[in-house]
PAVEXVO-474388 format. One record per residue: x, y, z of N, C-alpha, C in turn; residue in three letters. Coordinates in steps of 0.2 Angstrom, whole numbers, plus 2048, in hexadecimal, padded with zeros to 3 digits. Atoms other than C-alpha are relative to their C-alpha. Example, Ala and Ser with C-alpha at 12.3 -4.5 7.8 and 13.67 -1.06 7.14 Angstrom:
BEGIN
8047FA80083E7EA827804806800ala 7FC7FA7FF8447FB8247FC805803ser 
! end
This chain:
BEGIN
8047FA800800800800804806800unk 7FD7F98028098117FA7FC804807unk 8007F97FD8098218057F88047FDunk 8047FD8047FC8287F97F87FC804unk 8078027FE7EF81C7FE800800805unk 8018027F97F18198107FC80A802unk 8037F87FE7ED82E8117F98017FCunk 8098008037DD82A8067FC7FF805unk 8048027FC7D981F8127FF803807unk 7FE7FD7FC7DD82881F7FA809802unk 8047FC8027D483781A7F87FF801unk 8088038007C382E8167FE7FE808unk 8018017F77C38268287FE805803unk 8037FA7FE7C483882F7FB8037FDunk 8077FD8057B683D8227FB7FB804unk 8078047FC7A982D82B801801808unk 8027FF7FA7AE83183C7FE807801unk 8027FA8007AC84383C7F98017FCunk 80680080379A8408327FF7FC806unk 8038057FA798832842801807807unk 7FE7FA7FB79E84284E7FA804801unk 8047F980179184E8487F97FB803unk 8078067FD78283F84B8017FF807unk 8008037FB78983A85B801807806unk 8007F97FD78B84E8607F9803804unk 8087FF7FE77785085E7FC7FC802unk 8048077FE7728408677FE803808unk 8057FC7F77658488777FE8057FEunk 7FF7F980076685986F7F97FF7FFunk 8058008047568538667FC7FF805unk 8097FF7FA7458578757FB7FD7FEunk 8068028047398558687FE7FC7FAunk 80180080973184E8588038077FCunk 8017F98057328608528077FF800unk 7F98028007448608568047FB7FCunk 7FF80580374B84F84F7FE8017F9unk 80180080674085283F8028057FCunk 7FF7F880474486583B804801804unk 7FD7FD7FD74F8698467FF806803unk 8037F97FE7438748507FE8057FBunk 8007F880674387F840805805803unk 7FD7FA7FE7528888468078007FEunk 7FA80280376088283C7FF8087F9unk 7FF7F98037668938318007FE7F8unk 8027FF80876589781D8057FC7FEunk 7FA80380277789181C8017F97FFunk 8008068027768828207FB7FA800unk 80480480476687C81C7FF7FE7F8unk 7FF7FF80676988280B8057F97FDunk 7FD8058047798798087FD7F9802unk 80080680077286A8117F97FA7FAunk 80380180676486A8048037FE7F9unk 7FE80380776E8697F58067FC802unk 7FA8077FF77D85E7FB7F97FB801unk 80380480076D8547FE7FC7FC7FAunk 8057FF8057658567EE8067FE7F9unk 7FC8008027758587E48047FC802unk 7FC8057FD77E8477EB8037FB7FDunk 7FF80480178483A7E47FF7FD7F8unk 8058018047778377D68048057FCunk 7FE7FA80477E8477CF8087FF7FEunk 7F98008007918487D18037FA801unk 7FA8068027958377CF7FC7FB7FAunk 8048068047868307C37FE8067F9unk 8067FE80577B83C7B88068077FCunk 7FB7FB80278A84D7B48067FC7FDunk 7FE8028037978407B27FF7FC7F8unk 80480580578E8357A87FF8047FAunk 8027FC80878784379C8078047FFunk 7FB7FD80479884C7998047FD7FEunk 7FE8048047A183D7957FB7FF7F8unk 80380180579383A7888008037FBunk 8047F880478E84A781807808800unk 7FC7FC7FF79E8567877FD806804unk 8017FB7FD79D86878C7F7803802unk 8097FE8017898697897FD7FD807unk 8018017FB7888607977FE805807unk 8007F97FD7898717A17F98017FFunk 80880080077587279C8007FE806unk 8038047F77728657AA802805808unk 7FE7FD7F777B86F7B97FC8087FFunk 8037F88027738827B07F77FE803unk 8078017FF7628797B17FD800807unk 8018027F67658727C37FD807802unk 7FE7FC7FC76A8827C97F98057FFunk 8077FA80075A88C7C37FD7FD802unk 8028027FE7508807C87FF800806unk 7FF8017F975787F7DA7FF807802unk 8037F97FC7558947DC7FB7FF7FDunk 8047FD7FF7458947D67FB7FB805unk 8028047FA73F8867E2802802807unk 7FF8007F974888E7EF7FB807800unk 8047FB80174089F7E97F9800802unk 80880180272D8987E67FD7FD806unk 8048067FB72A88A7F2805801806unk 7FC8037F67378898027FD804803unk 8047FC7FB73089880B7FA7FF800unk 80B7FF7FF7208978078007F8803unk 8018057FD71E88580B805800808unk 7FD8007F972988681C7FA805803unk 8047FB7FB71F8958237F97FC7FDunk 80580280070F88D81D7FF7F8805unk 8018077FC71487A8267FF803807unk 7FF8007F77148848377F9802802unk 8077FE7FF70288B8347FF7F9800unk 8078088036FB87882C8047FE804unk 8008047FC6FC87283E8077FE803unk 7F97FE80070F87483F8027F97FDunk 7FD8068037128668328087FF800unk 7FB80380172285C8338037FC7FBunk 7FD8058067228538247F98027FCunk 8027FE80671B8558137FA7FE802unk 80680380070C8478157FC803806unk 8057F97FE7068518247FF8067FFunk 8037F980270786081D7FC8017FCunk 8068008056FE85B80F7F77FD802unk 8058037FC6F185381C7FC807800unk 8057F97FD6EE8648237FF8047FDunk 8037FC8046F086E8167FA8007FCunk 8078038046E186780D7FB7FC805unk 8068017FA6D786481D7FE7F87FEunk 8018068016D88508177FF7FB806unk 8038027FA6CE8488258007F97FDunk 7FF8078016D183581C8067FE7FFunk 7FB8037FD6E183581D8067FE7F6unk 7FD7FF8066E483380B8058027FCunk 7FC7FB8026EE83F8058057FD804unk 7FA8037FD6FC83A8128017F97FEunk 7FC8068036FC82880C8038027F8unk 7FD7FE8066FE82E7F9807804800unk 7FA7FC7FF70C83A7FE8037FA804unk 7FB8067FF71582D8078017FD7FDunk 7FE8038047148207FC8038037F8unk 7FA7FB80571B82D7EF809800804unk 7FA7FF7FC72982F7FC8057FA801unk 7FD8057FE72D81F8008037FD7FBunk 7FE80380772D8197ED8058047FCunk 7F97FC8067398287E6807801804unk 7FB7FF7FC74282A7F58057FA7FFunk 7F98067FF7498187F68058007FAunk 7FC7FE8037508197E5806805800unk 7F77F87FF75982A7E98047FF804unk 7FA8007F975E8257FA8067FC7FDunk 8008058027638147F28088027FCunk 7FB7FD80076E81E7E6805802802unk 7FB7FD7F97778277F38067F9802unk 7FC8077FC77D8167FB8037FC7FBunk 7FF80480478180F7EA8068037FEunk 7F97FC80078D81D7E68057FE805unk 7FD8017FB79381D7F68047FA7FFunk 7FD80680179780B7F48077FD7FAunk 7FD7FF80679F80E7E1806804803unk 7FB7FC7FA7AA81B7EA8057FB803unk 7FC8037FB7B08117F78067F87FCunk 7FE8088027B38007EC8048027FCunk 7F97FE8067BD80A7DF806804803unk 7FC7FE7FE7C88137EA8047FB805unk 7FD8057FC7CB8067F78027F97FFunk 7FF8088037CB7F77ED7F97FC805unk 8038017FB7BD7F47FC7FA7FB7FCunk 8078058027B07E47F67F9806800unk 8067FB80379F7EE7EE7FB800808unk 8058007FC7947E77FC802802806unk 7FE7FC7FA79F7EB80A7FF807801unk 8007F68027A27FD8047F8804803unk 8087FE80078E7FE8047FD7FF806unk 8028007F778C7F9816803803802unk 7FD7FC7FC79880381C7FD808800unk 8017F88007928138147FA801803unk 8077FE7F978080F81C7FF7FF805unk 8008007F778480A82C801808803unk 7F97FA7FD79081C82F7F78047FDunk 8047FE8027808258247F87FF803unk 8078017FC77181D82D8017FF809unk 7FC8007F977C81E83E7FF808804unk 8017F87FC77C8318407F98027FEunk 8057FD80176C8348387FA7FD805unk 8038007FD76382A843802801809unk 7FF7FE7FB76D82F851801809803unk 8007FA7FF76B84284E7FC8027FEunk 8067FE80375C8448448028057FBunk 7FF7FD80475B85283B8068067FEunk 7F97FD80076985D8428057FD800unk 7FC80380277485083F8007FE7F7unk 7FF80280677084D82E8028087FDunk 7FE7FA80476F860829807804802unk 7F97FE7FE7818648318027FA7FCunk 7FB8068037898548287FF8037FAunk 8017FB80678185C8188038047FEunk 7FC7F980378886B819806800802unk 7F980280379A86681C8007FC7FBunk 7FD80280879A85B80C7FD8047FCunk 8027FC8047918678038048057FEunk 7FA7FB80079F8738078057FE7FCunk 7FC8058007AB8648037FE7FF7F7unk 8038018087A08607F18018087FBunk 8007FB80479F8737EC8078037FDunk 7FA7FF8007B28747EF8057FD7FAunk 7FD8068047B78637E67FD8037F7unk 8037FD8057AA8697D88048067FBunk 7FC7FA8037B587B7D58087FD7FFunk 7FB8038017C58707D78017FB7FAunk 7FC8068067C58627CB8008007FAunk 7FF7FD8097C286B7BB807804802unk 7F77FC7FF7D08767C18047FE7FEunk 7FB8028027DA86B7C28027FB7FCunk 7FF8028067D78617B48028047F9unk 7FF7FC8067D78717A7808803801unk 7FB7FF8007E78747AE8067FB7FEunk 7FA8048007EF8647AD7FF7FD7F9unk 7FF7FF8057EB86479B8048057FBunk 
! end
């Protein structure tokens, strides 16, 4: 094993326990449901923000759908990230305020399927099964993805067996999140989002130069 990798490896370890740090920081902090699932509503622009798009923009993104299309197609590829990005400000523009200040009127909903309960006065209940099984059915695949990369990652860096790799990164990932709820997941976000947005301005860099 070379110098070179022992510092990769070396590296990444401090990258999972310091994701295991921030989970095991905000384990009691959490009083309430409200807490746990919003984090009381009292986590700042900053780092809700990044932790929104490190969460949105993960994996799927910067290791599956931008590389994938710029190998294919070249520089045009640059569409998909222009597209994102108006996307993303006019979602935060149109709907995140208005839907946060409207969940704390509809009954101070905590999740989508009851806010859609109360926001339409749905006394059978319906509407929160359909919104859920919306959730449950799109979400698995995104999460799904997430743990897949992760695993690809690991197994091409480490030489680490695929399935190993894929337990590892859900254990450390379903370890803080169920250990810190939601301020544990949106502070982990918003260090790799810093970490993502950094790497993102870096490796063209250093690619255009090393040509």
């Amino acid at each position: 094993m070379t110098f070179d990798s022992i510092i990769t490896i070396a590296a990444f370890c401090c990258y999972l326990i310091f994701m295991l740090c921030i989970g095991m920081y905000f384990v009691g902090k959490n009083r309430t449901t409200n807490e746990y699932f919003l984090g009381g509503r009292q986590l700042g622009s900053w780092v809700t923000s990044m932790s929104a798009q490190a969460s949105d923009m993960s994996g799927w993104l910067l290791m599956g759908l931008l590389p994938g299309a710029a190998y294919l197609s070249g520089i045009s590829a640059g569409w998909i990230a222009i597209g994102l990005a108006i996307g993303t400000y006019l979602n935060w523009l149109l709907v995140a305020k208005r839907l946060r200040q409207y969940t704390k009127t509809a009954g101070d909903a905590i999740t989508l399927p009851q806010f859609f309960k109360n926001r339409f006065h749905d006394e059978s209940g319906w509407i929160s099964v359909v919104a859920a099984v919306f959730i449950l059915v799109f979400f698995l695949f995104y999460t799904a993805s997430g743990f897949v990369s992760c695993a690809k990652l690991f197994s091409s860096v480490f030489g680490i067996p695929y399935m190993v790799s894929l337990l590892v990164g859900a254990v450390v990932v379903i370890s803080y999140t169920f250990a810190g709820g939601f301020f544990a997941v949106c502070w982990t976000d918003f260090f790799q989002g810093i970490l993502m947005f950094f790497c993102v301005l870096a490796v063209p860099t250093i690619a255009i130069f090393s040509m």
